[in-house]
OpenMM code with the backbone's topology and positions (N, CA, C; nanometers):
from openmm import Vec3, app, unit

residues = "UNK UNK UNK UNK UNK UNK UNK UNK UNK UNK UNK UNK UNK UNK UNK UNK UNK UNK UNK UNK UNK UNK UNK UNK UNK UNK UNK UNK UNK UNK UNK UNK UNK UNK UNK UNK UNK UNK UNK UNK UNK UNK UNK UNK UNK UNK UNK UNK UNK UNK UNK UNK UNK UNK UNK UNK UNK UNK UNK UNK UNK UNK UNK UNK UNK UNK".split()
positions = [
    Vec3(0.0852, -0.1182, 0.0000),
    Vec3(0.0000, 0.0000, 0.0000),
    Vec3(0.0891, 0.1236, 0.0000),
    Vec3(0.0664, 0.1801, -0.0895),
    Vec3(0.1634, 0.3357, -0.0962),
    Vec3(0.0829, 0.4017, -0.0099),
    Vec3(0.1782, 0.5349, 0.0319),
    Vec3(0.1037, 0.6630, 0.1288),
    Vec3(0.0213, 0.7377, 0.0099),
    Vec3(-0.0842, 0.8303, 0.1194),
    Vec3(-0.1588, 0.9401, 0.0036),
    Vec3(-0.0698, 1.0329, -0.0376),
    Vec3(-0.0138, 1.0461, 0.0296),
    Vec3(0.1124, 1.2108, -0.0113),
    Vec3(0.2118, 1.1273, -0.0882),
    Vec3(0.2783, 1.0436, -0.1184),
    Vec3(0.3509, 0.9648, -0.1909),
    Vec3(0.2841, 0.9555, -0.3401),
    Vec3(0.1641, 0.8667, -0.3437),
    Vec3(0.0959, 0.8751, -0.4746),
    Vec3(0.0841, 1.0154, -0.5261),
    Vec3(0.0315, 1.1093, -0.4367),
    Vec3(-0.0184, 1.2795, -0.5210),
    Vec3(0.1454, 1.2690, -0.5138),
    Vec3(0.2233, 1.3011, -0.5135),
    Vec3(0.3672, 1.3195, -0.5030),
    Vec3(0.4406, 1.2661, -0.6057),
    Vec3(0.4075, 1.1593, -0.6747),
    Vec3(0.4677, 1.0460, -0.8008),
    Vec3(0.3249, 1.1224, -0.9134),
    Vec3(0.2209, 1.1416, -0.8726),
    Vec3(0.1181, 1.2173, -0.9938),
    Vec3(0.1528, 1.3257, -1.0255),
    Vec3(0.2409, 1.4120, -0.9683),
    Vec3(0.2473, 1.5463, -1.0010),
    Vec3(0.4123, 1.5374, -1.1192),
    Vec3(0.4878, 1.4138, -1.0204),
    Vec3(0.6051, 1.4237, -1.0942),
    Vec3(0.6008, 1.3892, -1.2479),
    Vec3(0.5120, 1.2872, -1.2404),
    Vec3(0.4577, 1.1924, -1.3851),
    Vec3(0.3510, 1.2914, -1.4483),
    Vec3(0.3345, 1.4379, -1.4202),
    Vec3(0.2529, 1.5236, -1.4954),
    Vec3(0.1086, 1.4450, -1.5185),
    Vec3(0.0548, 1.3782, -1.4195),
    Vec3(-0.0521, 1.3578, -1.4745),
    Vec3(-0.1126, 1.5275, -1.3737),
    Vec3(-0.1048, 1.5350, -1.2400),
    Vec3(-0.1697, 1.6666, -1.1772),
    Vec3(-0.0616, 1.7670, -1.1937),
    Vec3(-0.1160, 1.8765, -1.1469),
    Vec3(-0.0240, 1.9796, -1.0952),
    Vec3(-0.1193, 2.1083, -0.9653),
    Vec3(-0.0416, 2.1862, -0.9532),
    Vec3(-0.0769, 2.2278, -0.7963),
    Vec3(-0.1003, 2.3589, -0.8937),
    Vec3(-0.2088, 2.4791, -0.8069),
    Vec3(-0.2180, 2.6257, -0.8543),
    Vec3(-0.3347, 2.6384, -0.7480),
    Vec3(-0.2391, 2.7267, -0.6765),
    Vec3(-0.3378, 2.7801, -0.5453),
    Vec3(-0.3443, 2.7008, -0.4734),
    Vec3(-0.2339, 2.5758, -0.4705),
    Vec3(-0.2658, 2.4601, -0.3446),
    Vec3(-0.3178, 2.3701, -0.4161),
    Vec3(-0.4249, 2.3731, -0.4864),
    Vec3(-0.5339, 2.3048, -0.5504),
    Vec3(-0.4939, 2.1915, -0.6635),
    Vec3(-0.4749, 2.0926, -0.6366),
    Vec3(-0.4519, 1.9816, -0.6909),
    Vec3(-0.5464, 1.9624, -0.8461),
    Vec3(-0.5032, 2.0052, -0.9655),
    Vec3(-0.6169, 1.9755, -1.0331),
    Vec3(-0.5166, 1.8843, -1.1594),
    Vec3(-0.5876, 1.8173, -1.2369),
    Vec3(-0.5618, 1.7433, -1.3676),
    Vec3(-0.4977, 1.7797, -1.4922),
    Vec3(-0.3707, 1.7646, -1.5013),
    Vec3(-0.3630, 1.7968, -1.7023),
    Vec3(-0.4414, 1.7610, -1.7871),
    Vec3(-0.4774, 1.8444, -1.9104),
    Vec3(-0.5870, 1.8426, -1.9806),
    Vec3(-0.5913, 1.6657, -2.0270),
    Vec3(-0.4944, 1.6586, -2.0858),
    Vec3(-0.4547, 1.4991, -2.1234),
    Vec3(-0.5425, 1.3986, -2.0053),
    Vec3(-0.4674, 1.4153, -1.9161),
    Vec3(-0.5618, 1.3159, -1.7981),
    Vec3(-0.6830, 1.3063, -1.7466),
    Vec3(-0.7311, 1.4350, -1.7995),
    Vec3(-0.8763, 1.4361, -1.7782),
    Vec3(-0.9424, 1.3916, -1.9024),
    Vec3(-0.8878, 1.4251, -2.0110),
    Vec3(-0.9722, 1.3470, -2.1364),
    Vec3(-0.9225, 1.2182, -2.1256),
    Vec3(-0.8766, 1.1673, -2.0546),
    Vec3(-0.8425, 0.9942, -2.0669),
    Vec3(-0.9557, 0.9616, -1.9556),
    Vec3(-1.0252, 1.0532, -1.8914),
    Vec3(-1.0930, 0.9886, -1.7314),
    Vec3(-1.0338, 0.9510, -1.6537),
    Vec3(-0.9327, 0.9974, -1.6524),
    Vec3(-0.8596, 0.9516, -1.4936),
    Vec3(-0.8797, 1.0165, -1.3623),
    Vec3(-0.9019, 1.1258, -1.3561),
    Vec3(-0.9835, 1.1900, -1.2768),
    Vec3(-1.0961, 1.2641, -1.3442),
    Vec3(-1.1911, 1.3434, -1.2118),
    Vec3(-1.2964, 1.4362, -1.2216),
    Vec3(-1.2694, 1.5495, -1.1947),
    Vec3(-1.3025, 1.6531, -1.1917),
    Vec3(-1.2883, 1.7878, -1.0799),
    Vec3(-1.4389, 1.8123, -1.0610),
    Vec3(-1.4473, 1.8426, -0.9150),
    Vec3(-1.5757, 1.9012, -0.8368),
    Vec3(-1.5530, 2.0161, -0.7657),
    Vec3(-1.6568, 2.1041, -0.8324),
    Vec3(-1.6495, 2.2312, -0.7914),
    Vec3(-1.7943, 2.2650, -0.7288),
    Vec3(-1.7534, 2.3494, -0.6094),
    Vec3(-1.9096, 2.3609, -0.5189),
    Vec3(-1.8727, 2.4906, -0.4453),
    Vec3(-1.9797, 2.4829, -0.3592),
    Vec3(-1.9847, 2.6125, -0.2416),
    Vec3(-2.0469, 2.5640, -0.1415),
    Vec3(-1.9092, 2.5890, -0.0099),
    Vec3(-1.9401, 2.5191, 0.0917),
    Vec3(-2.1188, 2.5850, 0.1867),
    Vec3(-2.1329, 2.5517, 0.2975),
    Vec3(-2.2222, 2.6154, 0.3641),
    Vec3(-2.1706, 2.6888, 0.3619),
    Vec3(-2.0868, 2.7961, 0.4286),
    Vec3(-2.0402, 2.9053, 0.4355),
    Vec3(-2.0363, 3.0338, 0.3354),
    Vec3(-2.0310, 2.9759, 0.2328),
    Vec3(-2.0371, 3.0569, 0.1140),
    Vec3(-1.9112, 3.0472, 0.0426),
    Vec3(-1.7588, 2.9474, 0.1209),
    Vec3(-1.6639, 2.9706, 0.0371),
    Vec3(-1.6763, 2.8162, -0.1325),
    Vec3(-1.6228, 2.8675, -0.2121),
    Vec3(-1.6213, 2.8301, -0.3109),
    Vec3(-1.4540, 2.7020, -0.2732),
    Vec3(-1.4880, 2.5761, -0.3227),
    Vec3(-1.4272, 2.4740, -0.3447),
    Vec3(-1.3746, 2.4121, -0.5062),
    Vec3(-1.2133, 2.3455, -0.4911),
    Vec3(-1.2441, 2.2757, -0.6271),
    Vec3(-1.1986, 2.1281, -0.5083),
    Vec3(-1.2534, 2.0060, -0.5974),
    Vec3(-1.1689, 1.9136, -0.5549),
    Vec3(-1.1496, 1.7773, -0.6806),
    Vec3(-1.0382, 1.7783, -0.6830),
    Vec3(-1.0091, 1.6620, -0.8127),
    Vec3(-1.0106, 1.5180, -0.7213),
    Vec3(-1.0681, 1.4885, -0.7680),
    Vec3(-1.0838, 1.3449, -0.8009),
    Vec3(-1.0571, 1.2255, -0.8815),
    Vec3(-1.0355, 1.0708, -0.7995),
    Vec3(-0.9631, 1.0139, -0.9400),
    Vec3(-1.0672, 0.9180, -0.9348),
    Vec3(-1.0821, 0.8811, -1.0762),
    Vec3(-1.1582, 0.7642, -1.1599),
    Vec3(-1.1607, 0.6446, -1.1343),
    Vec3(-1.1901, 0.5214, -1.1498),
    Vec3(-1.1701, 0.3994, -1.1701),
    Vec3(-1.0654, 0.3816, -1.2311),
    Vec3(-1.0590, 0.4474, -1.3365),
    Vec3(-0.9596, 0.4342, -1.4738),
    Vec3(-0.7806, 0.4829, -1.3890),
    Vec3(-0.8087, 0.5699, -1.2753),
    Vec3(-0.7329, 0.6239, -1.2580),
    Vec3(-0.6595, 0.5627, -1.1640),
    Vec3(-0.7123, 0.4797, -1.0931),
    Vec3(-0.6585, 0.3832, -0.9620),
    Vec3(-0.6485, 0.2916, -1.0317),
    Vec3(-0.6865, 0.2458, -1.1359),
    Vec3(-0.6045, 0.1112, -1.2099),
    Vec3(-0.4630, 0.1947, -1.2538),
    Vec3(-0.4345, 0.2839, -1.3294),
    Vec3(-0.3084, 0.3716, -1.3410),
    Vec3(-0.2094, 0.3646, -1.2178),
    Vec3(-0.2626, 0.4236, -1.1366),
    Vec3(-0.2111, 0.4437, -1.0132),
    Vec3(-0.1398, 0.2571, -0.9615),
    Vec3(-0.2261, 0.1700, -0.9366),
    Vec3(-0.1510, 0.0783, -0.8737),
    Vec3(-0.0706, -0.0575, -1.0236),
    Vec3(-0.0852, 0.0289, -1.1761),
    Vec3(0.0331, -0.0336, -1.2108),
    Vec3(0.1036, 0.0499, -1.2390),
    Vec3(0.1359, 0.1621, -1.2134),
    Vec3(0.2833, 0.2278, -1.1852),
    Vec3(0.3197, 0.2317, -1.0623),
    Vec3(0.2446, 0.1576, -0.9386),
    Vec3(0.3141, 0.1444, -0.8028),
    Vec3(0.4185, 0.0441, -0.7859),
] * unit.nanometer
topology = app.Topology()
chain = topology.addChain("A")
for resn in residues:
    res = topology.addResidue(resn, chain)
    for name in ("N", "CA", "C"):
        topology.addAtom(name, app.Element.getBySymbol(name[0]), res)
């Protein structure tokens, strides 16, 4: 079992993500393959969220390059 900060850590190096504003989001490439989603909302509060998400497609990726 790899760590979570290890995997986002090997995704960013392998350009599938990259960081802007903290915010973990997808290269265009990886999102037209479905490897992740992005979800964008507004919390109760009123602040505005993104959060990427990964696919089915994307955790099969993930554990054969582990």
């Amino acid at each position: 079992k790899i760590p979570e900060r290890a995997l986002v850590n090997r995704l960013v190096e392998d350009k599938y993500l990259y960081r802007q504003s903290g915010v973990l989001l997808p290269y265009q490439s990886a999102h037209t393959k479905d490897l992740f989603t992005v979800k964008t909302g507004t919390a109760e509060h009123g602040h505005n969220y993104t959060q990427t998400r990964v696919t089915s497609k994307g955790i099969e990726l993930s554990v054969l390059r582990a």
